[in-house]
Backbone of each chain as ProteinMPNN parsed JSONL, in Angstrom:
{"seq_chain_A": "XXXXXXXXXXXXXXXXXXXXXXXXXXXXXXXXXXXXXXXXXXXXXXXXXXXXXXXXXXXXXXXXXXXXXXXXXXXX", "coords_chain_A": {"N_chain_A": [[0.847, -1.194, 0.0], [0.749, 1.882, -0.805], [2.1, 4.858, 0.697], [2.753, 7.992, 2.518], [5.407, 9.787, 2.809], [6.606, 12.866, 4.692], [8.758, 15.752, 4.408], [10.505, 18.284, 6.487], [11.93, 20.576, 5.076], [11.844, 23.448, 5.821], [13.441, 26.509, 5.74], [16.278, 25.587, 4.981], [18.329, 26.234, 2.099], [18.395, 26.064, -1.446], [20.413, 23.347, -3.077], [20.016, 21.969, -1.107], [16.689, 21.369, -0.148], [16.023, 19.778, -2.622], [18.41, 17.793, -2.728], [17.501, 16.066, -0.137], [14.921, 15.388, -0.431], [15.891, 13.66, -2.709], [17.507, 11.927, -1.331], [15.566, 10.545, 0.526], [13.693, 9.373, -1.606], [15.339, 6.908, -2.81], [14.55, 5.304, -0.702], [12.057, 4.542, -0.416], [8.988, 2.806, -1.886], [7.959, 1.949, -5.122], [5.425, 4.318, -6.043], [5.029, 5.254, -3.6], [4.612, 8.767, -1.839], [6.311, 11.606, -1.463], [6.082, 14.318, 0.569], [7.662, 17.621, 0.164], [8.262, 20.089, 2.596], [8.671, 23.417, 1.808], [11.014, 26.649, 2.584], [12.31, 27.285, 0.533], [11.828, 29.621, -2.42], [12.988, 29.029, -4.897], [13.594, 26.224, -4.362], [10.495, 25.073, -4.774], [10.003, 25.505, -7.769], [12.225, 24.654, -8.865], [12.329, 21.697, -8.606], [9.974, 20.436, -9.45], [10.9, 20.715, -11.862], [12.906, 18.593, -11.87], [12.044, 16.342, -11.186], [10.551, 15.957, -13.972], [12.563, 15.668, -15.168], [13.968, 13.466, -14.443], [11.945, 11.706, -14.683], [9.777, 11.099, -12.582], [6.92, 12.07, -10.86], [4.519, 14.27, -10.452], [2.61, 14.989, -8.344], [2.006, 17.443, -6.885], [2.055, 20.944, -6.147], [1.955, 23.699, -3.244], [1.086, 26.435, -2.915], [1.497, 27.419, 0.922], [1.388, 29.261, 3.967], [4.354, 31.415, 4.002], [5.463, 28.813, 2.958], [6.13, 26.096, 0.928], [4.321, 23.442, -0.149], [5.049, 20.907, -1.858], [4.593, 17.867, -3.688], [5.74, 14.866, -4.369], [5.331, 11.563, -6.646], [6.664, 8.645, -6.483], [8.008, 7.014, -9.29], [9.296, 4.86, -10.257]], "CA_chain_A": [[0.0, 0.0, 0.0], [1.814, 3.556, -0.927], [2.317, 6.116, 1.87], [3.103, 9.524, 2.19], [6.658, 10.7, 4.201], [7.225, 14.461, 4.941], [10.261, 16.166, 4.594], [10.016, 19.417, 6.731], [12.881, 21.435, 4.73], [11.95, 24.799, 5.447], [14.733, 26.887, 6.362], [17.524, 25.021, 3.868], [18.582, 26.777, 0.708], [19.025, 25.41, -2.973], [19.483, 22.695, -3.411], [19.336, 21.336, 0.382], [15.34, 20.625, 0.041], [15.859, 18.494, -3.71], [18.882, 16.73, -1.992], [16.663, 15.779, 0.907], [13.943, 14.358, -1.493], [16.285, 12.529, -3.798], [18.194, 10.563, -0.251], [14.295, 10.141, 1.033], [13.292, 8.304, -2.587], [15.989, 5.807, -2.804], [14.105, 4.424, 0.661], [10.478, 4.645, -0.368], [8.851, 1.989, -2.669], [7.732, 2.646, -6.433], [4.06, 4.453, -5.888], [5.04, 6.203, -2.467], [4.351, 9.867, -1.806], [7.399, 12.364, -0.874], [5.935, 15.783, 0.221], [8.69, 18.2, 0.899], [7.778, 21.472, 2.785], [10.194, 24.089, 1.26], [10.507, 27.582, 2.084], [13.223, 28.223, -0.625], [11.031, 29.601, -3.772], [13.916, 27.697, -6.369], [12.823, 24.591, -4.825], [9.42, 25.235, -5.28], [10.407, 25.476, -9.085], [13.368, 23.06, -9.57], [12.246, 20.231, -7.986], [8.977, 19.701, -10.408], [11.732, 20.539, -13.081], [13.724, 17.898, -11.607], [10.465, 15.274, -10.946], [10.254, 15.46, -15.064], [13.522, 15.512, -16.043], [14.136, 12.116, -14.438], [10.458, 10.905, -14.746], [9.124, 10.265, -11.263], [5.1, 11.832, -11.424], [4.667, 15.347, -9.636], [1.341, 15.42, -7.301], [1.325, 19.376, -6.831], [2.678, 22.118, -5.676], [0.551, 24.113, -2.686], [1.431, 27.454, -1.479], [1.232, 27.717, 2.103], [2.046, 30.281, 4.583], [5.188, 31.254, 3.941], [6.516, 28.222, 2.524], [5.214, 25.346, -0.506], [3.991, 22.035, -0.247], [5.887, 19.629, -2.987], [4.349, 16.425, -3.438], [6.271, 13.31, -5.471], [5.12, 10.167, -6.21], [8.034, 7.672, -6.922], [7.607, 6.495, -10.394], [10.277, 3.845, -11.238]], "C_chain_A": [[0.884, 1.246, 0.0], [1.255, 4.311, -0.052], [3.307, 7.295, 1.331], [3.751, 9.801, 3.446], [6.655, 12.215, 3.579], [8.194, 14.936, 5.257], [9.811, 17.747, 5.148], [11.715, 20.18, 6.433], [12.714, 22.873, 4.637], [13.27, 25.604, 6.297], [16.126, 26.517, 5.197], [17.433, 25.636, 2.184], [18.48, 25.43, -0.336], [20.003, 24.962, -2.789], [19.598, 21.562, -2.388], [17.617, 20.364, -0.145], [14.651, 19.653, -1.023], [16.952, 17.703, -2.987], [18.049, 15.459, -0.616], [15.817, 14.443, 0.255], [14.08, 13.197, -1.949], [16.492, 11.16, -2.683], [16.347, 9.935, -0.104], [13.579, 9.344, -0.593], [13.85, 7.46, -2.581], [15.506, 4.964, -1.493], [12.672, 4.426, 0.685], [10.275, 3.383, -1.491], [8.682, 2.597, -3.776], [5.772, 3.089, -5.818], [3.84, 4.899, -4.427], [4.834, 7.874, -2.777], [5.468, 10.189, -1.603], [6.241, 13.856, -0.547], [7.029, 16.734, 1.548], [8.06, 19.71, 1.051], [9.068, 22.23, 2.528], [9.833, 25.653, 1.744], [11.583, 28.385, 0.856], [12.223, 28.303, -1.828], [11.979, 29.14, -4.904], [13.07, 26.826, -5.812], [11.743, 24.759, -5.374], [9.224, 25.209, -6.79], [11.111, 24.315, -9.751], [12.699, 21.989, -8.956], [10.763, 19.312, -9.107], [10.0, 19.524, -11.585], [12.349, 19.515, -13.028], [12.941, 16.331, -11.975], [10.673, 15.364, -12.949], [11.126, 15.442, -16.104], [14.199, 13.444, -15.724], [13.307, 10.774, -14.206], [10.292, 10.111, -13.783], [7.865, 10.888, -11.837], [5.151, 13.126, -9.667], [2.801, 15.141, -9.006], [0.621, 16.508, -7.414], [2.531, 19.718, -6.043], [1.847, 23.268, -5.096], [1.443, 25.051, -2.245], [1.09, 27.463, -0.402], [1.606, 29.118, 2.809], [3.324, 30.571, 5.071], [6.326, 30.25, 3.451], [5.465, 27.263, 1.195], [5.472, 24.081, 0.016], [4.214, 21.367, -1.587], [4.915, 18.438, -2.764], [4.796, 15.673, -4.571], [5.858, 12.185, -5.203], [6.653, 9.528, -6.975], [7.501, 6.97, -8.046], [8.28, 5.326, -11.2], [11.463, 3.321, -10.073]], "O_chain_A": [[1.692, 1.456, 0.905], [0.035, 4.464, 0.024], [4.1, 7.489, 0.41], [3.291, 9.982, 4.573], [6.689, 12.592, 2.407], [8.682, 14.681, 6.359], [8.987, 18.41, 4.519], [12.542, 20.313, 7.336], [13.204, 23.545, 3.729], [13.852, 25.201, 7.304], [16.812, 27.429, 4.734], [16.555, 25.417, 1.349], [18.489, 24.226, -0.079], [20.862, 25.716, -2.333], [19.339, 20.396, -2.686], [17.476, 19.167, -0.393], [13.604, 19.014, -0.918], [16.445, 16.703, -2.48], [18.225, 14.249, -0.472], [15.927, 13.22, 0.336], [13.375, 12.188, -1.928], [16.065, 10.011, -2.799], [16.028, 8.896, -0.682], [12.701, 8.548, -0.259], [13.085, 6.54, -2.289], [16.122, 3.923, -1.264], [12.079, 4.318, 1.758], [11.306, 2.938, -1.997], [9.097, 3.755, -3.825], [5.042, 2.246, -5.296], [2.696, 4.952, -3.977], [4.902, 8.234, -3.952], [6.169, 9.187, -1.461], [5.652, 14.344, -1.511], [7.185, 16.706, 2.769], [7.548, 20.385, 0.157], [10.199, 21.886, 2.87], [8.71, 26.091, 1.494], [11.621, 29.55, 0.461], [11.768, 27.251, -2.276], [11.4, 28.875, -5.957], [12.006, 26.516, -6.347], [11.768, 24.635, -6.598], [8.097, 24.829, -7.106], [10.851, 23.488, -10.625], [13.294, 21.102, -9.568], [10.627, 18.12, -9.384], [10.051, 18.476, -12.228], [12.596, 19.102, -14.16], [13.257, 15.488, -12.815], [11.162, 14.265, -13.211], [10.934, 15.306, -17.312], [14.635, 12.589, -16.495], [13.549, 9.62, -13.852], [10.477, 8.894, -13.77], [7.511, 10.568, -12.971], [5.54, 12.973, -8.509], [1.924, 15.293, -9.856], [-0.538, 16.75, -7.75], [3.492, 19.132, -5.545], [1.113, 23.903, -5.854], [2.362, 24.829, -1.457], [-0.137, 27.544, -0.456], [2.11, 30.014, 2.132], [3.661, 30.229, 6.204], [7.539, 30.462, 3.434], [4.406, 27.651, 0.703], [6.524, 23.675, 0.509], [3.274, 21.412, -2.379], [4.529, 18.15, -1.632], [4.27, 15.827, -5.673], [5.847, 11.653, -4.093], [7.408, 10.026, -7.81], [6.503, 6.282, -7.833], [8.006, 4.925, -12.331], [12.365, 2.556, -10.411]]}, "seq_chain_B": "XXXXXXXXXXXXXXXXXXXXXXXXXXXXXXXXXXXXXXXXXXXXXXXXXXXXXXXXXXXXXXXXXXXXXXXXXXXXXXXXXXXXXXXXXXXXXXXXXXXXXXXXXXXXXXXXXXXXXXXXXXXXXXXXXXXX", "coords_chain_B": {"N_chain_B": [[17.248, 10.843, -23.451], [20.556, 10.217, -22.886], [22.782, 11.78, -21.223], [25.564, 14.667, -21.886], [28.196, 14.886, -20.392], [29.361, 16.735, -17.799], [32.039, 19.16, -17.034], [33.79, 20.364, -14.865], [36.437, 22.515, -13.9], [37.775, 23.551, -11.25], [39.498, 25.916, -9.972], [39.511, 28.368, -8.313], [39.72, 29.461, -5.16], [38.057, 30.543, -3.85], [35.212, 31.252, -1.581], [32.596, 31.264, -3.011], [32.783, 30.615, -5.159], [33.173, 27.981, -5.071], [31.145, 27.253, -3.583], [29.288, 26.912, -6.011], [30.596, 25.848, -7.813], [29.982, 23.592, -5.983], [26.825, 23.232, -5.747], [26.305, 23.023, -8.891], [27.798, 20.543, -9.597], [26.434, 19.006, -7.812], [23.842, 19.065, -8.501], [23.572, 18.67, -10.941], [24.655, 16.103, -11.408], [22.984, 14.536, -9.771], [20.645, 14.777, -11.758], [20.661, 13.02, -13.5], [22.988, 13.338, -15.052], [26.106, 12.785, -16.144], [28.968, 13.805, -13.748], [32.099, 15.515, -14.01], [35.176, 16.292, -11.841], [37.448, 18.877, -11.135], [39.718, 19.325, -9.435], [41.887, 22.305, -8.435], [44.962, 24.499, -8.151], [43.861, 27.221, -6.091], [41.644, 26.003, -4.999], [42.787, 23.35, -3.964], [43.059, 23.778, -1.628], [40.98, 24.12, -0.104], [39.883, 21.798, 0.345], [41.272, 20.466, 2.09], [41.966, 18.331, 5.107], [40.395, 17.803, 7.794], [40.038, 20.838, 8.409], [38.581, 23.203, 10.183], [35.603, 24.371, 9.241], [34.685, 26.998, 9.722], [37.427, 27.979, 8.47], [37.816, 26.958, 6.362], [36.604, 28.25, 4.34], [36.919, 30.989, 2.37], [36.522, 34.811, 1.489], [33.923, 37.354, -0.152], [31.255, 39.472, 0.203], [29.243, 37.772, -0.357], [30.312, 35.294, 0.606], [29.516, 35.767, 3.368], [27.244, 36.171, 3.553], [26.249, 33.29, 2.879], [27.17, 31.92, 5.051], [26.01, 33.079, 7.13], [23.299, 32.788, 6.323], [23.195, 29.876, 6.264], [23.62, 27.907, 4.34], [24.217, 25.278, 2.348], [26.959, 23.047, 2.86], [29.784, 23.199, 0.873], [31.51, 20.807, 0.994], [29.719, 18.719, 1.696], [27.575, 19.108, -0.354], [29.337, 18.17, -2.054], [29.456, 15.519, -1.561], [27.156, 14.46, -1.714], [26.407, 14.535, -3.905], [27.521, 13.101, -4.59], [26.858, 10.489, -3.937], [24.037, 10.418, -4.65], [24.541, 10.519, -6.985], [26.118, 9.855, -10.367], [29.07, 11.31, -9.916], [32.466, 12.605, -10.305], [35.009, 13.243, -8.415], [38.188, 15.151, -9.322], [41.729, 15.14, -8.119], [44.295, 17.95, -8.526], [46.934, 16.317, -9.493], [49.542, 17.961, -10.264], [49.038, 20.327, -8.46], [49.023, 19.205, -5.855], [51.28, 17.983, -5.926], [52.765, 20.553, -5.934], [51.837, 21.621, -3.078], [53.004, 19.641, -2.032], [51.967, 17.237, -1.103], [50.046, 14.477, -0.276], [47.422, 12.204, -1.977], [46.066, 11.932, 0.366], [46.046, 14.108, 2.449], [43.371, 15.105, 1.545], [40.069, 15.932, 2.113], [38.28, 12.964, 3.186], [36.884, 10.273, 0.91], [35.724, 11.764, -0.51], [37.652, 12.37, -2.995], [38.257, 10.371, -6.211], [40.758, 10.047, -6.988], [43.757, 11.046, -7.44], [44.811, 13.296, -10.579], [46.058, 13.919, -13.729], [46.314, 17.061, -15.344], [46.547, 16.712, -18.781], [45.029, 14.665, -18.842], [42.83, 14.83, -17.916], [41.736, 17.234, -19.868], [41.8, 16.074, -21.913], [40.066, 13.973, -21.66], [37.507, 15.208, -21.138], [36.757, 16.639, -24.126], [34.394, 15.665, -25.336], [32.204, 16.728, -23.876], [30.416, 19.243, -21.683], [32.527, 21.73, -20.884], [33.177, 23.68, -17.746], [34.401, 26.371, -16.246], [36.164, 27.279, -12.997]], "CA_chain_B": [[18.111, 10.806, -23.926], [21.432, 10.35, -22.402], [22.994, 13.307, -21.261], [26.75, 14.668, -21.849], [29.076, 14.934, -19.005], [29.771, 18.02, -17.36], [33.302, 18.828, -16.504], [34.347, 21.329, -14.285], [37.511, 22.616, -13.361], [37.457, 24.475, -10.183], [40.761, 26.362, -9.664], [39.243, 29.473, -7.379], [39.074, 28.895, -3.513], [36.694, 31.491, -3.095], [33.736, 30.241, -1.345], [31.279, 31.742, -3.712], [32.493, 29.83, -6.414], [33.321, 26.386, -4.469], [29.967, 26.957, -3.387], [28.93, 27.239, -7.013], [30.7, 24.482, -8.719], [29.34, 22.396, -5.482], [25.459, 23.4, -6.484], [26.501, 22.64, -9.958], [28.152, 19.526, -9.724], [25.081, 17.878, -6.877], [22.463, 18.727, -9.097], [23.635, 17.993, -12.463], [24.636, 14.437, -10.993], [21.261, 13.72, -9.33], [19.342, 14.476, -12.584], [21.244, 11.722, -14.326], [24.366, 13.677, -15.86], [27.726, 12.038, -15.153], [29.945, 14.754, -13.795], [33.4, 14.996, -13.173], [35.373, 17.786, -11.504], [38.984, 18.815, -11.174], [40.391, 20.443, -8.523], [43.401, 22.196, -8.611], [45.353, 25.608, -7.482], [43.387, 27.611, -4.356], [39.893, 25.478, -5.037], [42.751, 22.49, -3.276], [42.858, 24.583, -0.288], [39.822, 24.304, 0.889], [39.617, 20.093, 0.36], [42.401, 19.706, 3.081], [41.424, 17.329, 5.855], [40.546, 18.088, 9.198], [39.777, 21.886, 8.591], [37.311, 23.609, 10.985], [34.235, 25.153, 8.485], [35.096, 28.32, 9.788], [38.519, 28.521, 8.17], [37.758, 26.553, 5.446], [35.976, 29.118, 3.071], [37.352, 32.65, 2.146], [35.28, 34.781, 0.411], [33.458, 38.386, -0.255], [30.191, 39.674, 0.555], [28.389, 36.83, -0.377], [30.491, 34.149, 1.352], [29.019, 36.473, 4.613], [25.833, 35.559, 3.431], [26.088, 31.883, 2.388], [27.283, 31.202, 6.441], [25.243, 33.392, 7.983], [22.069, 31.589, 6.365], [23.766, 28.468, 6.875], [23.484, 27.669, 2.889], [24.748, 24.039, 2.296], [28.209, 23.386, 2.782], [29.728, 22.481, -0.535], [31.696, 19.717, 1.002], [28.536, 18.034, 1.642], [26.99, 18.848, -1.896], [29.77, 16.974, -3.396], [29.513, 14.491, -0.613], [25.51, 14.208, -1.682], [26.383, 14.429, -5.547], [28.233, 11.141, -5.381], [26.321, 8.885, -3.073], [23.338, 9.978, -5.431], [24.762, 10.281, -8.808], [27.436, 10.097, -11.097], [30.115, 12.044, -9.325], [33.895, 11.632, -9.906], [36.071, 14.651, -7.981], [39.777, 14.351, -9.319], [42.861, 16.179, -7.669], [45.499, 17.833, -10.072], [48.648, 16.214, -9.553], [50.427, 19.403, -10.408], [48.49, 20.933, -7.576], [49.315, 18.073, -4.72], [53.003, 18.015, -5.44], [53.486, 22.032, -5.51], [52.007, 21.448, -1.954], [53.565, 18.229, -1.29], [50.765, 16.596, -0.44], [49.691, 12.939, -0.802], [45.898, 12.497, -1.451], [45.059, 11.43, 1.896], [45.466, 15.297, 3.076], [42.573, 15.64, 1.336], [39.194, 15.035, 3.087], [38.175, 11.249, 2.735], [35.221, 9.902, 0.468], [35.412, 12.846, -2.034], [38.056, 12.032, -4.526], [38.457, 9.54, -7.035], [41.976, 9.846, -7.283], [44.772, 12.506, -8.21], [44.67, 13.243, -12.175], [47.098, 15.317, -14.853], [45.471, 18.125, -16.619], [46.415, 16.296, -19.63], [43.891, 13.341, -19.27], [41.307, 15.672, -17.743], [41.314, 18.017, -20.964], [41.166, 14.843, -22.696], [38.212, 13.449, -21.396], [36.535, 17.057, -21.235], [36.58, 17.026, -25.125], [32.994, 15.275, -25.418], [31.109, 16.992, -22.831], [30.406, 20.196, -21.669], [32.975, 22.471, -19.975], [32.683, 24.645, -17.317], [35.742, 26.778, -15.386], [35.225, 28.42, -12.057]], "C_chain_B": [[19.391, 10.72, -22.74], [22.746, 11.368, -22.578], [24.639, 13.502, -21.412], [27.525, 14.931, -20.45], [29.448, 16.145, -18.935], [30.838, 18.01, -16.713], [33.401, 20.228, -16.194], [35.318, 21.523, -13.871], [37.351, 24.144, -12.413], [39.045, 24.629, -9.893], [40.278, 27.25, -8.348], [39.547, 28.637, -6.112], [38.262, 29.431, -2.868], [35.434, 30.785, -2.783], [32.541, 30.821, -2.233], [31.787, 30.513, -4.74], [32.915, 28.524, -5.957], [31.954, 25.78, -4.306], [29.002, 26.637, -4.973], [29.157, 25.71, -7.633], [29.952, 23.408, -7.874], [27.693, 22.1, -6.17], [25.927, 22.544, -8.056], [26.31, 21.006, -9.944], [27.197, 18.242, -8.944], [23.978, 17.881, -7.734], [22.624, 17.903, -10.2], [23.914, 16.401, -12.12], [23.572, 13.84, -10.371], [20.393, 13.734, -10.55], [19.971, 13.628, -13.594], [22.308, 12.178, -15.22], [25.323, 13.193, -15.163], [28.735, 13.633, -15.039], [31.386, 15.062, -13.211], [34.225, 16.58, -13.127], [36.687, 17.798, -11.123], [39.402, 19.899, -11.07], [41.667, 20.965, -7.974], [43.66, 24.54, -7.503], [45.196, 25.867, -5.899], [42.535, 26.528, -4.121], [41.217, 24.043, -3.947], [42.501, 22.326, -1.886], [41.832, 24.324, 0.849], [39.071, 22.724, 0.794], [40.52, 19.582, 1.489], [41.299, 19.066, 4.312], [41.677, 17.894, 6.842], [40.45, 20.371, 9.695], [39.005, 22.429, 9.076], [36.773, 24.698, 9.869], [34.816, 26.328, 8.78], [36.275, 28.621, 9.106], [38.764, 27.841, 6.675], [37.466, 27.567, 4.4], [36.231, 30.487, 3.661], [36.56, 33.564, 1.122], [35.105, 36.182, 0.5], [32.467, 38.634, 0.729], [29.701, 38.466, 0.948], [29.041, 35.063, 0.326], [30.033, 34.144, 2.963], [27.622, 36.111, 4.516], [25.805, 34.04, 3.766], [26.459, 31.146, 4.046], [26.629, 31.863, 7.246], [23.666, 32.688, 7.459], [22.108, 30.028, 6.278], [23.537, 27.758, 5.669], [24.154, 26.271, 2.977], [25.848, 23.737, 2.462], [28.468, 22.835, 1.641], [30.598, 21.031, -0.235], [30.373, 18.88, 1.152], [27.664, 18.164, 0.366], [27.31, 18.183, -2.377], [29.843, 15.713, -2.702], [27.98, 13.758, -1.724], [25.691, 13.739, -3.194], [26.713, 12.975, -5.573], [27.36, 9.617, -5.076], [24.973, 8.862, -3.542], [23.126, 9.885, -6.721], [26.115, 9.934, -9.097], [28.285, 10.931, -11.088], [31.182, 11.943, -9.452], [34.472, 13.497, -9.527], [37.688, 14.203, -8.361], [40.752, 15.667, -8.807], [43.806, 16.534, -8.735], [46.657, 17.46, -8.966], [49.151, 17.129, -9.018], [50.189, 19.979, -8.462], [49.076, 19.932, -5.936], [50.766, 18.31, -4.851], [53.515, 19.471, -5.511], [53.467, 22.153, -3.925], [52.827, 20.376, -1.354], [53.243, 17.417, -0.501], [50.717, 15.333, -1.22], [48.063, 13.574, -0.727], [44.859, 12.257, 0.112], [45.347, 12.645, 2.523], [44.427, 15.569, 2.918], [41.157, 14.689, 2.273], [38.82, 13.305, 2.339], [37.037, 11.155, 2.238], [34.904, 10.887, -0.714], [36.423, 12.252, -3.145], [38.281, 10.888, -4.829], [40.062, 9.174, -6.81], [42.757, 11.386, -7.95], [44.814, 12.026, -10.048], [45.544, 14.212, -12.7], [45.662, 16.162, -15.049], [45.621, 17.613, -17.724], [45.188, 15.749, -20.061], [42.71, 13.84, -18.88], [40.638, 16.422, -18.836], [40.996, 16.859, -21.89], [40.129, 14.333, -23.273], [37.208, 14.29, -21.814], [36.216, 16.873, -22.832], [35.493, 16.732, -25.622], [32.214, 15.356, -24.609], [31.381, 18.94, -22.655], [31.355, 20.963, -20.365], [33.512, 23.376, -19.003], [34.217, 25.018, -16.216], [35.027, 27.838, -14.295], [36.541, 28.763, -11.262]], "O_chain_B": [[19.113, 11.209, -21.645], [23.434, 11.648, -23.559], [25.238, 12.483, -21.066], [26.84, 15.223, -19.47], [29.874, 16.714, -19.94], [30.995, 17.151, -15.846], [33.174, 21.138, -16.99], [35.574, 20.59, -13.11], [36.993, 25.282, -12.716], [39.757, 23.66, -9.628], [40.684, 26.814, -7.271], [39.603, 27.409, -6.061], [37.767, 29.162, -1.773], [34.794, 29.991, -3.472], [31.417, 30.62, -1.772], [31.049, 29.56, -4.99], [32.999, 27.808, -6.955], [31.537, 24.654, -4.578], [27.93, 26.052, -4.814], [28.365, 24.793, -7.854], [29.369, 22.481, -8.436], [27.373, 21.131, -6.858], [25.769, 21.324, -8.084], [25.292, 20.345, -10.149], [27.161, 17.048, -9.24], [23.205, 16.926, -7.799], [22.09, 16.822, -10.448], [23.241, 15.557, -12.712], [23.326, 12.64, -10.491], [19.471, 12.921, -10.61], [19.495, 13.762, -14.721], [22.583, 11.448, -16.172], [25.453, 13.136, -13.94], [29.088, 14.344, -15.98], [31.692, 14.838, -12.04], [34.098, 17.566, -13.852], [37.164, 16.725, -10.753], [39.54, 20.909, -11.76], [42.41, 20.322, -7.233], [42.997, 25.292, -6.789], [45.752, 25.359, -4.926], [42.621, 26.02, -3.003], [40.559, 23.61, -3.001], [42.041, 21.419, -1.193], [41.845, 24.32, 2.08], [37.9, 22.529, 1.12], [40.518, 18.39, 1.796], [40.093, 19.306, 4.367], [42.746, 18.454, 7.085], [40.686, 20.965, 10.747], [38.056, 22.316, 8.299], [37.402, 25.73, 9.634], [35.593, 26.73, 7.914], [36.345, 29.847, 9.025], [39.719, 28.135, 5.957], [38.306, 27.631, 3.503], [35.979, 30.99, 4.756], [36.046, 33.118, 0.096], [35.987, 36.687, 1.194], [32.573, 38.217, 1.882], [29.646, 38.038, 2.101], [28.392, 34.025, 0.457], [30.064, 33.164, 3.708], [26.965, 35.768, 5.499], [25.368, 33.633, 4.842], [26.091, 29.994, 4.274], [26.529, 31.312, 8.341], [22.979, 32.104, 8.298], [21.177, 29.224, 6.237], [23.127, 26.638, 5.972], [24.803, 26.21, 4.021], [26.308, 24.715, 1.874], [27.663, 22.027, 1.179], [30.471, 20.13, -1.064], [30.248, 18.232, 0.112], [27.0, 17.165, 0.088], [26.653, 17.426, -3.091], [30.337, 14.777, -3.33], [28.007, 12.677, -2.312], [25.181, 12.703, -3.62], [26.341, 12.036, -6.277], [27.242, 8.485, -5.545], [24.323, 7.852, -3.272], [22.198, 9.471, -7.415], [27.035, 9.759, -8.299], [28.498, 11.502, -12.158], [31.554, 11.03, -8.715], [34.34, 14.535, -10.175], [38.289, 13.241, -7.884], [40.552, 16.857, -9.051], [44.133, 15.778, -9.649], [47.091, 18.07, -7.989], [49.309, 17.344, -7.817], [51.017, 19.966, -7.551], [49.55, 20.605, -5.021], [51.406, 18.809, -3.925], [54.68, 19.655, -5.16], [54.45, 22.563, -3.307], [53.228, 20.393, -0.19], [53.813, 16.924, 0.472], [51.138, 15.106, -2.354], [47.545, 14.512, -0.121], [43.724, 12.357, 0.576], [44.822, 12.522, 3.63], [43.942, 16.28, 3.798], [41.109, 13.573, 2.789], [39.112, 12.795, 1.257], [36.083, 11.726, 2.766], [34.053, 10.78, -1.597], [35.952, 11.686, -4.131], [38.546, 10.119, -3.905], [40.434, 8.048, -6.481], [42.376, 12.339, -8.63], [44.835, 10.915, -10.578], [45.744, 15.277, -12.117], [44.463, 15.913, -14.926], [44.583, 17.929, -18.306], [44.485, 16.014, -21.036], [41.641, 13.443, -19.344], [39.414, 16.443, -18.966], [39.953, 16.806, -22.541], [39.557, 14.204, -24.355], [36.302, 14.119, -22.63], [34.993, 16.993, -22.918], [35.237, 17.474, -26.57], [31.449, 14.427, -24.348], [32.181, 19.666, -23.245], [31.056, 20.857, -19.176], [34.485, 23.988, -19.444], [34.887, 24.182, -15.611], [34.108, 28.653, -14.368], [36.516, 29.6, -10.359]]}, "name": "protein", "num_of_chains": 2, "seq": "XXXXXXXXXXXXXXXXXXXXXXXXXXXXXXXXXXXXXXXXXXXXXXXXXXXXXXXXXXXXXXXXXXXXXXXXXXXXXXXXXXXXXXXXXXXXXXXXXXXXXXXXXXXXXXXXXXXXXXXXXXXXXXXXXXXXXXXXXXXXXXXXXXXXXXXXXXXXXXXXXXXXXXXXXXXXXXXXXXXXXXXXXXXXXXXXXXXXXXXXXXXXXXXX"}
């Protein structure tokens, strides 16, 4: 059954809160969630860029207060 | 498609641009580029072993920034680059024996191995590359 871990990276620059992500996928199954709270606005950007450059499967992307909700599913 | 290799040669020791090639060299190796990097002059400076962070990185303005918001360290970028991509860090030679250094001054787990500039420009000739 796929679950959903939270990475609470707010605070950590570029590219801290995609490093984070990438270590936290290599330990999730295929069809897990990642959602990383970011407040760097790059991540918020690179990291979907990232999600479809090496074809995992982007969720969303949620502004919050003060920071963005990422969500990855693991695709491969 | 499969991507070309990015080769950097990091001479500076300024922490803006250590910090720079590090960014560089972690991302482009997590999104599936092989990248290899070659570190020579000041940029060896700041690979020595056993250096306290604080004295490690020299810098401008913006190296006043990059530790007061506690920005990544770039040893740990290229730490991160390797253990999730295609990472190779090589030492110049040249650079090791002007100091007279073996590679084990340098910190442990980052390089590949000491390299000429010959075989680095070499390699470099089918990929893209970048001087900092």
């Amino acid at each position: 059954m796929a679950t959903r871990e939270t990475i609470d990276a707010r605070g950590a620059y570029c590219p801290g809160p995609l490093m984070e992500l990438i270590a936290k996928l290599k330990l999730v199954q295929i069809g897990d969630e990642i959602e990383v709270l970011s407040s760097d606005k790059g991540s918020a950007n690179d990291i979907p860029e990232w999600v479809k450059k090496v074809h995992h499967e982007m969720v969303g992307v949620t502004p919050q207060d003060g920071y963005w909700s990422i969500v990855v599913r693991k695709a491969k | 498609m499969a991507s070309n290799t990015l080769y950097i040669l990091l001479c500076s020791g300024e922490h803006e641009k250590v910090q720079m090639a590090a960014m560089m060299a972690s991302v482009a190796a997590v999104s599936e580029r092989p990248v290899e990097v070659f570190v020579s002059m000041n940029a060896i400076l700041a690979f020595e072993k056993n250096t306290p962070a604080d004295k490690r990185y020299y810098g401008a303005a913006f190296s006043k920034l990059l530790k007061e918001k506690k920005a990544p360290d770039p040893l740990t970028l290229f730490r991160q680059g390797r253990e999730l991509g295609d990472l190779k860090l090589w030492a110049c030679s040249m650079a090791l024996d002007v100091k007279g250094w073996e590679l084990n001054k340098l910190e442990d787990g980052l390089f590949d191995d000491a390299l000429g500039l010959t075989k680095f420009l070499s390699d470099a000739e089918s990929g893209q590359f970048v001087t900092l």
